[in-house]
N, C-alpha and C positions, 0 to 999 in steps of 0.2 A: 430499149430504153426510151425511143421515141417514142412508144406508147405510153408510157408510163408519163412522161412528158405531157403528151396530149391530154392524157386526163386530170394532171393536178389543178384543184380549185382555188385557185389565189384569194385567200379572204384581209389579205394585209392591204394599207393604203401608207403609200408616202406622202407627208403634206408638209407645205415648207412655208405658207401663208397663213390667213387668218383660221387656220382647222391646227396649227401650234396651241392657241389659245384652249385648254381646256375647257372654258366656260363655253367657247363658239362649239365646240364637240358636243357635249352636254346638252348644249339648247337643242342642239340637233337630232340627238339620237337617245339623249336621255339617258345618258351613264358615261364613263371617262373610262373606256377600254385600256388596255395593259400599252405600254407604249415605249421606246427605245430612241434616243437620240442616234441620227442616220445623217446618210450624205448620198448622194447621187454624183454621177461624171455627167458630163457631156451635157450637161443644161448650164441655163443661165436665169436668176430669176429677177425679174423685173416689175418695175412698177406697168403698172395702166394707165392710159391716157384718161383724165377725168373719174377717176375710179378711187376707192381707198382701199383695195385689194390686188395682190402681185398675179402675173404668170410666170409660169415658167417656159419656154422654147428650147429648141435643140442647139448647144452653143460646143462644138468638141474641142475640149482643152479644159472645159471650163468645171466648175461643181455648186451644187446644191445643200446647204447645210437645212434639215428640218428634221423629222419624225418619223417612224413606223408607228401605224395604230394597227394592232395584232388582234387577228380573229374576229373580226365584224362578219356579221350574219348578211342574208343575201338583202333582208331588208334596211338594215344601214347602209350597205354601197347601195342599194335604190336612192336613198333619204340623198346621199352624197350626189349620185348624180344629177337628180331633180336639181338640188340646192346651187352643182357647177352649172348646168342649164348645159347649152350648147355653146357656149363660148368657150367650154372644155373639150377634148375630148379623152375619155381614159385609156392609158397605155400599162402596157406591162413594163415594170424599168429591177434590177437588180442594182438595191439600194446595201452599202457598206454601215452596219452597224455601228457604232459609236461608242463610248462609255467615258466617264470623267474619273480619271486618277487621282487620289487624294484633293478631291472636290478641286483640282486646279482647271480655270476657264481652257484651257487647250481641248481639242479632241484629241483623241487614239484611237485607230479600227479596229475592233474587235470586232470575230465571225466566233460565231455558236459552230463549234466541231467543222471548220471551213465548208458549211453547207450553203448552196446557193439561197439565198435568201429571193424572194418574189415578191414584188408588193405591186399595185397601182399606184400611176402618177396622173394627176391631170397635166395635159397639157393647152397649153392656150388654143384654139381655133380660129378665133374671130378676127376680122378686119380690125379692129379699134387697135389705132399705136402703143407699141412698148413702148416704156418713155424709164431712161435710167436702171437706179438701182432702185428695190422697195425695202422699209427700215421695218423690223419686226415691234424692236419695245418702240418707235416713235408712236407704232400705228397703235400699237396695245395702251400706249397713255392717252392718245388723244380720242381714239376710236373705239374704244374697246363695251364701254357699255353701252352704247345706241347699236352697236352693233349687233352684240349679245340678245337685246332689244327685239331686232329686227328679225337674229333666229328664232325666236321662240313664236315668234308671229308667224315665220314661215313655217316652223314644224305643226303649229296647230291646223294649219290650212291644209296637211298633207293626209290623204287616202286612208284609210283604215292600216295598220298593221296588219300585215301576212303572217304565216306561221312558215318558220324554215325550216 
């Protein structure tokens, strides 16, 4: 089993910050892949010191409410890492699936056939202070199109697409 192990390709991304936003997806990678409301344990996510985008850190106790983006090619996790730069860095995390019951705001865990689910998680790197908690709609009302903005400028400046 450890082999089989070794060789799985994880093409899933958990993201819990401004990659929620499907437009910020989109400017990026230029299509809104299939996606699953998720949760992660043992993080915490936080604002950035002078920043208008979260991290996340290792917090045990704690959890994560964001997204699985499912089946990205090897060149959108490239696009993804360029984009987190090195103030990330990507980790393997096993994110709990989510789903909303007669459209009420609660979550509920749901697992597909209780299969270990694998995604990517960025995690923070960088010296610059966590500061707090980070608000997803404050950031989406205030930020959200100059942000959008500011993907689409970075995607145009990126490398030729590869073939996967």
């Amino acid at each position: 089993m450890a082999s089989i192990m070794a060789n799985m390709v994880v093409r899933n991304v958990f993201v819990y910050g401004t990659l929620l936003a499907p437009e910020v997806v989109s400017a990026l990678i230029h299509r809104a892949p299939t996606s699953s409301p998720a949760l992660v344990h043992d993080y915490h996510r936080h604002g950035v010191k002078d920043r208008i985008y979260p991290a996340v850190s290792p917090a045990k106790g704690d959890k994560v409410y964001g997204k699985v983006l499912f089946d990205l090619t090897e060149w959108e996790l490239e696009v993804f890492d360029m984009f987190e730069d090195i103030e990330y860095t990507r980790m393997v995390t096993t994110p709990i699936l989510l789903v909303f019951p007669n459209l009420q705001r609660s979550f509920v865990p749901h697992t597909r056939c209780h299969d270990s689910l694998q995604a990517y998680i960025y995690v923070w790197a960088s010296d610059v202070e966590l500061i707090g908690d980070w608000d997803y709609e404050a950031w989406r009302r205030i930020h959200l199109e100059e942000y959008v903005k500011m993907c689409e400028e970075f995607a145009s400046q990126l490398p030729q697409r590869t073939k996967d």
